[in-house]
MDTraj code that builds the backbone (N, CA, C; nanometers):
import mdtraj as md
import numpy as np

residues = "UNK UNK UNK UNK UNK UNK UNK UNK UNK UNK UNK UNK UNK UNK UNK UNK UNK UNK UNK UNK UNK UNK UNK UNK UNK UNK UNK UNK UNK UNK UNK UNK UNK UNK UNK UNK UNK UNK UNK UNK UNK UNK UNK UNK UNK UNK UNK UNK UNK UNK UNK UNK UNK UNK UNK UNK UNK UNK UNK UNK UNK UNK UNK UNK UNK UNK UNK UNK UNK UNK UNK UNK UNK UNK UNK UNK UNK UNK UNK UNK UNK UNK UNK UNK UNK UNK UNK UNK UNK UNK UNK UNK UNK UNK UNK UNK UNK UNK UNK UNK UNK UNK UNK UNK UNK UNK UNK UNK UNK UNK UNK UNK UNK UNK UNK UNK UNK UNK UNK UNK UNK UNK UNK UNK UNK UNK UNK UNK UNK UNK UNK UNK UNK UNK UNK UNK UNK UNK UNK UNK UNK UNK UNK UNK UNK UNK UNK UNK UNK UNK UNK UNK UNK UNK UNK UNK UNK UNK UNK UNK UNK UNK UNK UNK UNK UNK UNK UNK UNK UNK UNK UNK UNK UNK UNK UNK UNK UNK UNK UNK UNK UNK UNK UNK UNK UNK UNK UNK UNK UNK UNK UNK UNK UNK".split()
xyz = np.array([
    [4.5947, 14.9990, 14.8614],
    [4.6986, 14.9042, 14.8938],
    [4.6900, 14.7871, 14.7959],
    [4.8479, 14.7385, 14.7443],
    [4.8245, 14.6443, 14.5992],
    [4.8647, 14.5344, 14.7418],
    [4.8103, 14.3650, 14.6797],
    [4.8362, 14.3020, 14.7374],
    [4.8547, 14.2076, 14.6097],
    [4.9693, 14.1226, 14.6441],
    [5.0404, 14.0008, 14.5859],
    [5.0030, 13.8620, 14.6179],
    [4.9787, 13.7854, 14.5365],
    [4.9684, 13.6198, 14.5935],
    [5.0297, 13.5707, 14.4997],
    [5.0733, 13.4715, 14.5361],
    [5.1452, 13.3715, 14.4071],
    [5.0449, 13.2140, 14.4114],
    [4.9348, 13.2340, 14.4900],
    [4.8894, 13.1357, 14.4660],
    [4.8275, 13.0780, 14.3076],
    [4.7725, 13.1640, 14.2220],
    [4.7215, 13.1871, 14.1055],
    [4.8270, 13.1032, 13.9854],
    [4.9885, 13.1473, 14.0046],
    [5.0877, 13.1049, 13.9684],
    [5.1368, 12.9090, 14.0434],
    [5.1056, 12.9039, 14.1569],
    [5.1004, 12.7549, 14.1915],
    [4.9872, 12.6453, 14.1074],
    [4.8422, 12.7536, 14.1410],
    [4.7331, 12.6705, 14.0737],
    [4.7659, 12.6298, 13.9414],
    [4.8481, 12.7225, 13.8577],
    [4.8629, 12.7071, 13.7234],
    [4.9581, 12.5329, 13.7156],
    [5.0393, 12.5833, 13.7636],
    [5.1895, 12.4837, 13.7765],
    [5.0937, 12.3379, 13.8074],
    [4.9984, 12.3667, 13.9059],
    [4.9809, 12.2142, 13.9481],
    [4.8752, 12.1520, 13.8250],
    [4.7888, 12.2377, 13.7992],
    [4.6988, 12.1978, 13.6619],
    [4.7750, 12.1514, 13.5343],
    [4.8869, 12.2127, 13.5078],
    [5.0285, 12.1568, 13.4310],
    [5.0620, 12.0488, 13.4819],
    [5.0775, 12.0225, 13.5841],
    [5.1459, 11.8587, 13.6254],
    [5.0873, 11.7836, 13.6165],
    [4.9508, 11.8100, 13.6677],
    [4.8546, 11.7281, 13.6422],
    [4.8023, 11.6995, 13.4982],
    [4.8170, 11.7452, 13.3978],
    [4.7812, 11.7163, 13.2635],
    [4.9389, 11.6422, 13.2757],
    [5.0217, 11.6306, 13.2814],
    [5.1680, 11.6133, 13.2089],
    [5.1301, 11.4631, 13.3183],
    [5.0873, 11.4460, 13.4114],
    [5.1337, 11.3012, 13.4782],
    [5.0177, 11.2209, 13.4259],
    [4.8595, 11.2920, 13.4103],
    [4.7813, 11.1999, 13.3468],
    [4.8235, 11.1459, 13.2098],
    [4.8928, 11.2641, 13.1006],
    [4.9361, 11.1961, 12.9445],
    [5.0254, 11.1018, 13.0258],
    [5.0812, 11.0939, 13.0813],
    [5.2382, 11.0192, 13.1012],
    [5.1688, 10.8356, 13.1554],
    [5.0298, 10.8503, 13.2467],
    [5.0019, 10.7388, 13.2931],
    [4.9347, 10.6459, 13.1277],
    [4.8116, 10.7485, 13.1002],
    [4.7501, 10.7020, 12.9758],
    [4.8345, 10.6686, 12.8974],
    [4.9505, 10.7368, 12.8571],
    [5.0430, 10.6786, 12.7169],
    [5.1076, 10.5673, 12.7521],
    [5.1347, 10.5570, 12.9339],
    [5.2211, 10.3986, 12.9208],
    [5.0890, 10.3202, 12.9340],
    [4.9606, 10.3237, 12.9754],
    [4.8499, 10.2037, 12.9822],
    [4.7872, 10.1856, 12.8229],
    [4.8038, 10.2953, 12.7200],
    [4.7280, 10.2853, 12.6005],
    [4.8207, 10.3111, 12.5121],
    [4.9246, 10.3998, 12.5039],
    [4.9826, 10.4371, 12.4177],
    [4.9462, 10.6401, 12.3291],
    [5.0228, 10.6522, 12.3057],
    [4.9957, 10.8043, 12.2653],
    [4.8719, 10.8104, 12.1633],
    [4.8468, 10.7120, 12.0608],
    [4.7964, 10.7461, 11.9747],
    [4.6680, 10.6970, 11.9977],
    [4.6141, 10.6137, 12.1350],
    [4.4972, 10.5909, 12.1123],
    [4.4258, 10.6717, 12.2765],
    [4.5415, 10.7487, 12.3053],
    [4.5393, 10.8448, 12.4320],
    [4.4375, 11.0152, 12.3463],
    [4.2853, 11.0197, 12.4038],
    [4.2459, 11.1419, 12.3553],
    [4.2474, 11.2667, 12.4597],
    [4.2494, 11.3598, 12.4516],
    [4.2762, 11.4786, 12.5162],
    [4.1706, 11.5088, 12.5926],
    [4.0273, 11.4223, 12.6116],
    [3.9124, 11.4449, 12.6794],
    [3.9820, 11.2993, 12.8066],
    [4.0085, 11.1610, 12.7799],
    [4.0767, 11.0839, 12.8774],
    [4.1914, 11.1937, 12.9220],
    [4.2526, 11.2253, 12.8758],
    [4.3733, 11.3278, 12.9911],
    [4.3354, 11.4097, 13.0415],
    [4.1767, 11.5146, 13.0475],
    [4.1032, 11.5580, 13.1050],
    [4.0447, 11.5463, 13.1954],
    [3.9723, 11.4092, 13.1523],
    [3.9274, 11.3197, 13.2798],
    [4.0122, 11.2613, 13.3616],
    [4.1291, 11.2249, 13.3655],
    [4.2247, 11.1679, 13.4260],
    [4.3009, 11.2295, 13.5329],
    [4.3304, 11.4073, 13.4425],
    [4.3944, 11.5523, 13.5645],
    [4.2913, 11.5552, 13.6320],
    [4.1926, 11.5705, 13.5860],
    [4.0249, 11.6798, 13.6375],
    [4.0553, 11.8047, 13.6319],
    [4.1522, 11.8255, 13.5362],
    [4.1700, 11.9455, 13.4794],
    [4.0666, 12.0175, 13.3692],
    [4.0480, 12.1619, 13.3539],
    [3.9730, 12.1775, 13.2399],
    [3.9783, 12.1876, 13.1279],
    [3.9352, 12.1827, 13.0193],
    [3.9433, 12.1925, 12.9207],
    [4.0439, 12.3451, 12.8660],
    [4.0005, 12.4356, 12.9274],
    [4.0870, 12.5904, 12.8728],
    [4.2628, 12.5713, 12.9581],
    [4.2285, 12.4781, 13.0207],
    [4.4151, 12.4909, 13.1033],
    [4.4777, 12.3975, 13.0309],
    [4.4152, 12.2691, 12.9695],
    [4.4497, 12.2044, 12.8832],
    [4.5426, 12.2751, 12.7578],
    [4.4757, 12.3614, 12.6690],
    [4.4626, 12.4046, 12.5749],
    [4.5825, 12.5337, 12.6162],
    [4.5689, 12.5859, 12.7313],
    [4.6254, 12.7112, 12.7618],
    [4.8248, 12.6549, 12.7963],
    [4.7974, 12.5456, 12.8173],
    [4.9214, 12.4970, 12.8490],
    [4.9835, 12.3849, 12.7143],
    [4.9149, 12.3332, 12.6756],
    [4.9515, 12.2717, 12.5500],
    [4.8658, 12.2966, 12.4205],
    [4.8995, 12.3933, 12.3320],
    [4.8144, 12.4116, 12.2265],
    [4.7504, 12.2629, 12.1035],
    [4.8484, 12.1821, 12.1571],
    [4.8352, 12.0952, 12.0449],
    [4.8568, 11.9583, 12.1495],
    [4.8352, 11.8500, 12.0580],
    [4.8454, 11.6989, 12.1180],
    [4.9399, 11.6833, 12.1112],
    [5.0831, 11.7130, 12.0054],
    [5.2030, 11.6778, 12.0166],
    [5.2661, 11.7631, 12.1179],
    [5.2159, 11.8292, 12.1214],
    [5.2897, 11.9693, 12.2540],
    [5.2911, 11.8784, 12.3634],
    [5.1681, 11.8259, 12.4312],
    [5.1501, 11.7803, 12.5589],
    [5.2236, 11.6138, 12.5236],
    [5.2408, 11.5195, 12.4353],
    [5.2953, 11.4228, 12.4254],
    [5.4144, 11.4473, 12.4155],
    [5.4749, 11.5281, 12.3810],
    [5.6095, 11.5717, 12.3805],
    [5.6644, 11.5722, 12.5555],
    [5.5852, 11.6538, 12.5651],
    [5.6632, 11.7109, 12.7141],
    [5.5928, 11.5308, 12.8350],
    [5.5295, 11.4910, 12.7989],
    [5.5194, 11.3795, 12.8872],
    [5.5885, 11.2708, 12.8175],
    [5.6214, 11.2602, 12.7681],
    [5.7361, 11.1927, 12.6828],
    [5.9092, 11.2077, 12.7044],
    [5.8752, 11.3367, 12.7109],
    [5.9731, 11.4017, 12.7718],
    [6.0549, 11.3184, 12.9260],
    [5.9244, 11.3783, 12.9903],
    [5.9173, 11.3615, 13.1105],
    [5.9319, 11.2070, 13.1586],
    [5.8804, 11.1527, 13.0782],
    [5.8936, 10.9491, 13.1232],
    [6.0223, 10.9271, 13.1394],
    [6.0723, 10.9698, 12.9879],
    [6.2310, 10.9555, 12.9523],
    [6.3578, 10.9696, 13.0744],
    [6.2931, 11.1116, 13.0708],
    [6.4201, 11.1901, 13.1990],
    [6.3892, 11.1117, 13.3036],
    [6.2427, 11.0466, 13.3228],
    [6.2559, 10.9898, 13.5296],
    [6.3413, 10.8860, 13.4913],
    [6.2968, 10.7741, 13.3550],
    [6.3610, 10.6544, 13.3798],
    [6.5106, 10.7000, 13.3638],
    [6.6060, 10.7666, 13.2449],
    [6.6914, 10.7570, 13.2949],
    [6.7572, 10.7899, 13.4255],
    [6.7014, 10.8912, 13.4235],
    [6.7558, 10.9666, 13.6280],
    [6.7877, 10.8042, 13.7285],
    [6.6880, 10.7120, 13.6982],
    [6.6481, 10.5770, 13.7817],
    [6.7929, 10.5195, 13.7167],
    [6.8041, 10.4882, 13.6164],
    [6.9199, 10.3744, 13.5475],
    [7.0576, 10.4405, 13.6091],
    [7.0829, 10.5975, 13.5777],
    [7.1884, 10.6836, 13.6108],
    [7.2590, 10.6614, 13.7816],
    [7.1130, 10.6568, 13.8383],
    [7.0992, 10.6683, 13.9583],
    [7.2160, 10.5058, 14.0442],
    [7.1515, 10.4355, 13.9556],
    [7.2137, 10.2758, 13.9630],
    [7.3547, 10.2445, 13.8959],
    [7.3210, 10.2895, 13.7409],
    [7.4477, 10.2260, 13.6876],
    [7.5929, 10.3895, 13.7239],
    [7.5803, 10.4636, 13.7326],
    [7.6902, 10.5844, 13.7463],
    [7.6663, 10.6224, 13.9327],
    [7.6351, 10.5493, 14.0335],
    [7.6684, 10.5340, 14.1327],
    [7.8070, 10.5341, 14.1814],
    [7.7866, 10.5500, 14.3419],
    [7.9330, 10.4545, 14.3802],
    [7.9180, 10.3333, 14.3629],
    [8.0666, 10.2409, 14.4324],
    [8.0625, 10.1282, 14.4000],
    [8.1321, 10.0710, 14.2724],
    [8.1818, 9.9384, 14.3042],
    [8.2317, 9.8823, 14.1810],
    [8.1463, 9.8967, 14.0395],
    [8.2107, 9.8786, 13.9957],
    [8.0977, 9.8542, 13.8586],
    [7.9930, 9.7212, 13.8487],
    [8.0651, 9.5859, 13.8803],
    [7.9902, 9.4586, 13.8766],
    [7.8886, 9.5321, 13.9789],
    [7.9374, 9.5934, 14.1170],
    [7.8258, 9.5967, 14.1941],
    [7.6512, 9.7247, 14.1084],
    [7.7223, 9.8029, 14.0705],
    [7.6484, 9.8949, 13.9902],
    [7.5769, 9.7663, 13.8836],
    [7.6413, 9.7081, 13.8200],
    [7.5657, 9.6153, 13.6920],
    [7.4738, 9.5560, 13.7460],
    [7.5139, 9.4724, 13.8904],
    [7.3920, 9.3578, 13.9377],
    [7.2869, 9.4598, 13.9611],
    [7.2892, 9.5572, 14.0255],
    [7.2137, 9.6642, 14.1157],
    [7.0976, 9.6932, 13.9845],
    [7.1480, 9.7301, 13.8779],
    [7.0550, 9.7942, 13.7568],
    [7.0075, 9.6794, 13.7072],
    [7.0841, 9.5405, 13.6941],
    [6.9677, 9.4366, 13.6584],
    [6.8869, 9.3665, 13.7426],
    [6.9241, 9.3831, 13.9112],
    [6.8266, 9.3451, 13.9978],
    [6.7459, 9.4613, 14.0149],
    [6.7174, 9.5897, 13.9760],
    [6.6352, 9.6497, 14.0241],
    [6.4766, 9.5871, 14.0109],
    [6.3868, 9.6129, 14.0994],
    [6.2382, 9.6086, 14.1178],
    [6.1709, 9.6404, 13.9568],
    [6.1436, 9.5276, 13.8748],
    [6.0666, 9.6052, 13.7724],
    [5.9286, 9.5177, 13.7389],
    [5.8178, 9.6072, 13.7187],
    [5.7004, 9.5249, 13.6984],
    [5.6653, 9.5056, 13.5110],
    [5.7471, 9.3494, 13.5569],
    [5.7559, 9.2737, 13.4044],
    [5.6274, 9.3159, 13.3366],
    [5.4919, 9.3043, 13.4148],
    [5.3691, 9.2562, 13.3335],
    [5.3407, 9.3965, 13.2987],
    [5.3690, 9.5377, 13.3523],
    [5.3106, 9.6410, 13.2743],
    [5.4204, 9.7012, 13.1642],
    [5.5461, 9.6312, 13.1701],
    [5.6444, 9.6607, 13.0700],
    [5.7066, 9.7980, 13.0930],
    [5.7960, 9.8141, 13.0251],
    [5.9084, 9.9426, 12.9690],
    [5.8702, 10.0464, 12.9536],
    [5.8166, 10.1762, 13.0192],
    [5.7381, 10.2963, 12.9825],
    [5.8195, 10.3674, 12.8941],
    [5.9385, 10.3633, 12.8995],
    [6.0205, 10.4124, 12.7309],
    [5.9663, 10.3035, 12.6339],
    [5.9909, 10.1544, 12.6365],
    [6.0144, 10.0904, 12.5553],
    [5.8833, 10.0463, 12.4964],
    [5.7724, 10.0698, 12.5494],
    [5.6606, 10.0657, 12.5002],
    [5.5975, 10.1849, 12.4064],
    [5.6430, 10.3116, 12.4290],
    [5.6430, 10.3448, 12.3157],
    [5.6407, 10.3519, 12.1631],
    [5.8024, 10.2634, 12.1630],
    [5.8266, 10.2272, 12.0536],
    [5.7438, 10.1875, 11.9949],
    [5.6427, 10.1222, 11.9957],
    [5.5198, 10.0456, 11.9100],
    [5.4254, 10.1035, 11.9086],
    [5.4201, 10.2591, 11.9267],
    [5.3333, 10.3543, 11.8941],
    [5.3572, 10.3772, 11.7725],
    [5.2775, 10.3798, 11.6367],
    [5.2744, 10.4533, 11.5336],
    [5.2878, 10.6116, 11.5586],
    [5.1974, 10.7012, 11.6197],
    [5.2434, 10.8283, 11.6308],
    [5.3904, 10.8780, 11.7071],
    [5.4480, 10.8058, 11.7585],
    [5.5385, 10.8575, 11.7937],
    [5.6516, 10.7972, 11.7332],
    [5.6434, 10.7162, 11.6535],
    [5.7804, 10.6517, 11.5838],
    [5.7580, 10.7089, 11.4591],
    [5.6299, 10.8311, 11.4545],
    [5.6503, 10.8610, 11.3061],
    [5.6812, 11.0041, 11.2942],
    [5.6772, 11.0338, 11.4079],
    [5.7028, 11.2182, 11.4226],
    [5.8183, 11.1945, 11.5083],
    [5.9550, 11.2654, 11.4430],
    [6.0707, 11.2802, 11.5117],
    [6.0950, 11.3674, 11.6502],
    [5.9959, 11.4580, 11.6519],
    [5.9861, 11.5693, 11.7814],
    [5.9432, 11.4361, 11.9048],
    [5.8635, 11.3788, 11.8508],
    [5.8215, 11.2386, 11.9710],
    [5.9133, 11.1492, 11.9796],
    [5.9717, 11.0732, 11.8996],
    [6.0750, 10.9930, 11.9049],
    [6.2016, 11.0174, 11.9845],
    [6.2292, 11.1407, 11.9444],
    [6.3728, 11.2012, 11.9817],
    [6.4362, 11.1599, 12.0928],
    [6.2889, 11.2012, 12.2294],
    [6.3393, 11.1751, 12.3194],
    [6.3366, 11.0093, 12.3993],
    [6.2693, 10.9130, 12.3055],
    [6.2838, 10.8099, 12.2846],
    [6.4656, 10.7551, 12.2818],
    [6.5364, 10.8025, 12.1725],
    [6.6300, 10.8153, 12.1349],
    [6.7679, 10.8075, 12.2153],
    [6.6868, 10.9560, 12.2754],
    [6.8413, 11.0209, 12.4318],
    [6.7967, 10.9543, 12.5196],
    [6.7027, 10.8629, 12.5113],
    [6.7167, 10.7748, 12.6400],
    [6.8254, 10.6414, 12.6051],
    [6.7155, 10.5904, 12.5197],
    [6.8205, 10.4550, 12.4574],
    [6.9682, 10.4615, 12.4932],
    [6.9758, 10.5842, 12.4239],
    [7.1382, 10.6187, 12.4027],
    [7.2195, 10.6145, 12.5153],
    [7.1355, 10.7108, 12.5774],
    [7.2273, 10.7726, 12.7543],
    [7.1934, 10.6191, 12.8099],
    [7.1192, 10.5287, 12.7801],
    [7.1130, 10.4060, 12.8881],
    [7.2143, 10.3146, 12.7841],
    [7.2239, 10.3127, 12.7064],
    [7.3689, 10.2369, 12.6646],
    [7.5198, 10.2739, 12.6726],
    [7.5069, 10.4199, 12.7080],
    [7.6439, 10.4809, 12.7290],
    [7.6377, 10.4322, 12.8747],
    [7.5264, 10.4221, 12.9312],
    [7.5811, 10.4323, 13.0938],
    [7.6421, 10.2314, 13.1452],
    [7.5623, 10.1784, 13.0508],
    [7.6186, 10.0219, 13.0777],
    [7.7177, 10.0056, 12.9324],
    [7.7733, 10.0500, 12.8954],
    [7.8822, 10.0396, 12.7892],
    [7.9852, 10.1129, 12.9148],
    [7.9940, 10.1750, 12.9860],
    [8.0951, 10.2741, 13.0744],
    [8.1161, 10.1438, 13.1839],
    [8.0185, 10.1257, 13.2505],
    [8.0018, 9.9922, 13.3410],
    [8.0422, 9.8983, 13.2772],
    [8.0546, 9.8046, 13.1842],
    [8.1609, 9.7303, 13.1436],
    [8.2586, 9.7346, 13.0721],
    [8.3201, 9.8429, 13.0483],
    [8.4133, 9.9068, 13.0015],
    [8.5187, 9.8809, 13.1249],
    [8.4585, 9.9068, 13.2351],
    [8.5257, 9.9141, 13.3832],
    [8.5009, 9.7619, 13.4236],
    [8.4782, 9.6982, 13.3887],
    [8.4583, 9.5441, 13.3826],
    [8.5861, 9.5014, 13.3379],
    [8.6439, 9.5423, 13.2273],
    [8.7792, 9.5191, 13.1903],
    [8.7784, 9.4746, 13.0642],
    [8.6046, 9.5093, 12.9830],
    [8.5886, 9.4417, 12.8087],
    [8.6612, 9.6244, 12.7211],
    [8.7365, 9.5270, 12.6165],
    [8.7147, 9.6527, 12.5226],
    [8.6051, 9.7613, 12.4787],
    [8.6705, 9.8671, 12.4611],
    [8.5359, 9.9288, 12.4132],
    [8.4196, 9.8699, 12.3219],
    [8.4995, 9.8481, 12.2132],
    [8.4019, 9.7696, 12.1471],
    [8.2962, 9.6626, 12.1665],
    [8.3601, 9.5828, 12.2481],
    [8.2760, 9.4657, 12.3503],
    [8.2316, 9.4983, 12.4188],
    [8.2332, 9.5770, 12.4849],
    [8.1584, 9.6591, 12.5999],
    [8.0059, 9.7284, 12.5073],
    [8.0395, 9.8049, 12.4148],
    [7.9409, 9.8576, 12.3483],
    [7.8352, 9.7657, 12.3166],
    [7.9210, 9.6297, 12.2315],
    [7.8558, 9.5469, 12.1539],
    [7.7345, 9.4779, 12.2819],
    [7.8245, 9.4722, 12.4089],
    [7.7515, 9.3689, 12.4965],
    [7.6176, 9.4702, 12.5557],
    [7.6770, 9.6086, 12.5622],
    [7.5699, 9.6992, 12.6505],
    [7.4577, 9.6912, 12.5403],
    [7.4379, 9.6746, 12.4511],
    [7.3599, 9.6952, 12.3599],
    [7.2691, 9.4936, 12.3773],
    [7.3573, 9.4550, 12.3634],
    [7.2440, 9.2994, 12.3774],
    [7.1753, 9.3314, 12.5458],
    [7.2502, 9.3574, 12.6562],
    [7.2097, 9.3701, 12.7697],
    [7.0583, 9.4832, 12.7487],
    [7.0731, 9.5869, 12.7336],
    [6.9439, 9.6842, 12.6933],
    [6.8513, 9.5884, 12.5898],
    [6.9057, 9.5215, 12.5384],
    [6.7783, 9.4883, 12.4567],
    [6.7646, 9.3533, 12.4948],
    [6.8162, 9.3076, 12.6240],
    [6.7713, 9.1444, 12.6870],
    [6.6486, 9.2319, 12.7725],
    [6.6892, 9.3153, 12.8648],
    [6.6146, 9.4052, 12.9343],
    [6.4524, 9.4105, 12.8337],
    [6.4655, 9.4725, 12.7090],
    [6.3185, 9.5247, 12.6404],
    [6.2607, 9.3913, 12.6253],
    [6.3247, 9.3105, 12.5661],
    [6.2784, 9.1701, 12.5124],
    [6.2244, 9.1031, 12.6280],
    [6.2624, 9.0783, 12.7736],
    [6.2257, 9.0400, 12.8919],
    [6.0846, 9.0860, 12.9313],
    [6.0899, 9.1969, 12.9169],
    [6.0245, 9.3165, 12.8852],
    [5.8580, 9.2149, 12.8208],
    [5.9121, 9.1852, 12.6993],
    [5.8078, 9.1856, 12.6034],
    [5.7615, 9.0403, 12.6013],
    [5.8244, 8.9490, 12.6513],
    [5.7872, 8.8013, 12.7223],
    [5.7273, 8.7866, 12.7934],
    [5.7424, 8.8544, 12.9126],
    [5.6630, 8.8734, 13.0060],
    [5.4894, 8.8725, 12.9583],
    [5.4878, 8.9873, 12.8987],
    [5.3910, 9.0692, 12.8728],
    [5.2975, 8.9581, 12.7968],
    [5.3951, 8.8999, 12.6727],
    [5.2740, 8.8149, 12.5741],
    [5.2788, 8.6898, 12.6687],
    [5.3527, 8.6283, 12.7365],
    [5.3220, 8.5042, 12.7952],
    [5.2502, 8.5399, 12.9137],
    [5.2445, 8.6384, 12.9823],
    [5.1345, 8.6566, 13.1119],
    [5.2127, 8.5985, 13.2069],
    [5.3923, 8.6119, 13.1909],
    [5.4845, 8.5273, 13.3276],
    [5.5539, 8.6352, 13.3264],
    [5.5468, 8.7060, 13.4906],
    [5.6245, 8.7984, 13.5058],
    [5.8009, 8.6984, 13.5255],
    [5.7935, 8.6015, 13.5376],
    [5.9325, 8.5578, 13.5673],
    [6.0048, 8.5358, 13.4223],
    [5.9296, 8.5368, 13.2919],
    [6.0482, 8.6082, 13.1987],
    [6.1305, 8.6519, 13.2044],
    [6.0832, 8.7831, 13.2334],
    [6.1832, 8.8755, 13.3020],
    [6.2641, 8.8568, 13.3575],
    [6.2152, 8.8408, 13.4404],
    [6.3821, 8.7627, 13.5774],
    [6.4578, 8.6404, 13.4843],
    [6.4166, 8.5512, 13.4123],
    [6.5317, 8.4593, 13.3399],
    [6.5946, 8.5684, 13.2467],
    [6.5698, 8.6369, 13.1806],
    [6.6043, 8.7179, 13.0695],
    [6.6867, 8.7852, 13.1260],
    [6.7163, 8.8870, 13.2873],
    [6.7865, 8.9524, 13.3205],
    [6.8594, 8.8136, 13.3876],
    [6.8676, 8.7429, 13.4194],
    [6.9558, 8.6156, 13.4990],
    [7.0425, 8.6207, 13.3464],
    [6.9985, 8.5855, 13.2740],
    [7.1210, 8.6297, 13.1350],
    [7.1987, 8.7263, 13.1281],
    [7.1594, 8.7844, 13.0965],
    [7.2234, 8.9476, 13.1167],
    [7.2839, 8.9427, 13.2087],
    [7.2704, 8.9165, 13.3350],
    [7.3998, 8.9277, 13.4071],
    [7.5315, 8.8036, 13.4279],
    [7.4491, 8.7034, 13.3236],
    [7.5985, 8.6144, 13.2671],
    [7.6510, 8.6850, 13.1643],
    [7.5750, 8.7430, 13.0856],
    [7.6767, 8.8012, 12.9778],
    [7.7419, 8.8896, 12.9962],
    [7.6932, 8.9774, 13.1472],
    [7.8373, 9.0677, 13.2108],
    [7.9067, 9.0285, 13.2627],
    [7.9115, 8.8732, 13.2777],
    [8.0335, 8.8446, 13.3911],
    [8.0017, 8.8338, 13.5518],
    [7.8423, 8.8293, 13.5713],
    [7.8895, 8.8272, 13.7178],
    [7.8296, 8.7546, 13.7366],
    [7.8256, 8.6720, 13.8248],
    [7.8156, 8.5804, 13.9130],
    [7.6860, 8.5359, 13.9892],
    [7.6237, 8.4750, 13.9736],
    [7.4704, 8.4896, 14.0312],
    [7.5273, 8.4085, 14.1964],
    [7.5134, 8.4721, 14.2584],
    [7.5353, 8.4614, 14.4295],
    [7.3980, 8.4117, 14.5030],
])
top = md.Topology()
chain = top.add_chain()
for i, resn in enumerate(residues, 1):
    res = top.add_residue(resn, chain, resSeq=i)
    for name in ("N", "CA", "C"):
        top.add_atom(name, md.element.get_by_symbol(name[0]), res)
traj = md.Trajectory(xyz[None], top)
């Protein structure tokens, strides 16, 4: 008599997640390039051969947790700014969301990785985030009633009041940067601080 389990196939999957959520914590607390494959070891408590068996290489596994940062945060912005609801209400909603100024931007901290701003397979998805998060607040004030162009021009200072808030925070040790920096941003969309 043959007998079947799929447990063998779960164990695998979860030893995979678990390498993919430890790169994903280490790269936003250190960054990719000073993240080694024995800390993401120690971090899953995964082993060394599932490591290897699931990502042959360091860019393999930075890729796909890179990947992976990308897709949650936008899913989060998407989630807010392409909601129901007016648009102003969608705009306040994505610049009041909950964000912890002092550990910063897990996309946007990237950026100041040397290994990943120098290999395009890493960057990329750097990239389709940026992008898809400026299409989604360029659409939101578009419906505001600015031209496209102004809309673009403004979604683009708004995303980068957001990183810069971001990065105040961080060197001054005041999470309320942040919050003045987005209190801007939502004058420069037009709405109304209530």
């Amino acid at each position: 008599m043959t007998t079947t389990t799929t447990a063998p196939a779960a164990d695998v999957l979860t030893a995979r997640e678990r390498l993919v959520r430890a790169a994903q914590e280490l790269y936003g607390e250190q960054g990719v390039d000073a993240t080694t494959p024995r800390q993401v070891l120690e971090r899953s408590g995964v082993g060394q051969g599932s490591l290897y068996h699931h990502f042959p290489s360091k860019t393999d596994l930075a890729r796909t947790a890179l990947v992976r940062t990308t897709e949650e945060s936008l899913d989060r912005a998407r989630g807010t700014l392409a909601g129901g609801g007016s648009s102003s209400g969608r705009l306040r909603a994505y610049l009041g969301a909950p964000r912890d100024a002092l550990a910063g931007c897990a996309v946007g901290r990237m950026t100041s990785d040397p290994v990943v701003m120098a290999d395009p397979t890493l960057r990329a998805p750097l990239e389709e985030y940026f992008t898809g998060l400026l299409d989604l607040v360029t659409l939101a004030l578009w419906e505001q009633g600015f031209s496209e162009t102004e809309a673009h021009d403004r979604a683009m200072t708004v995303v980068a009041t957001v990183q810069g808030g971001y990065v105040l925070a961080r060197a001054l040790g005041d999470d309320t940067a942040l919050e003045r920096a987005l209190r801007g941003a939502r004058t420069l969309c037009g709405l109304e601080e209530s």
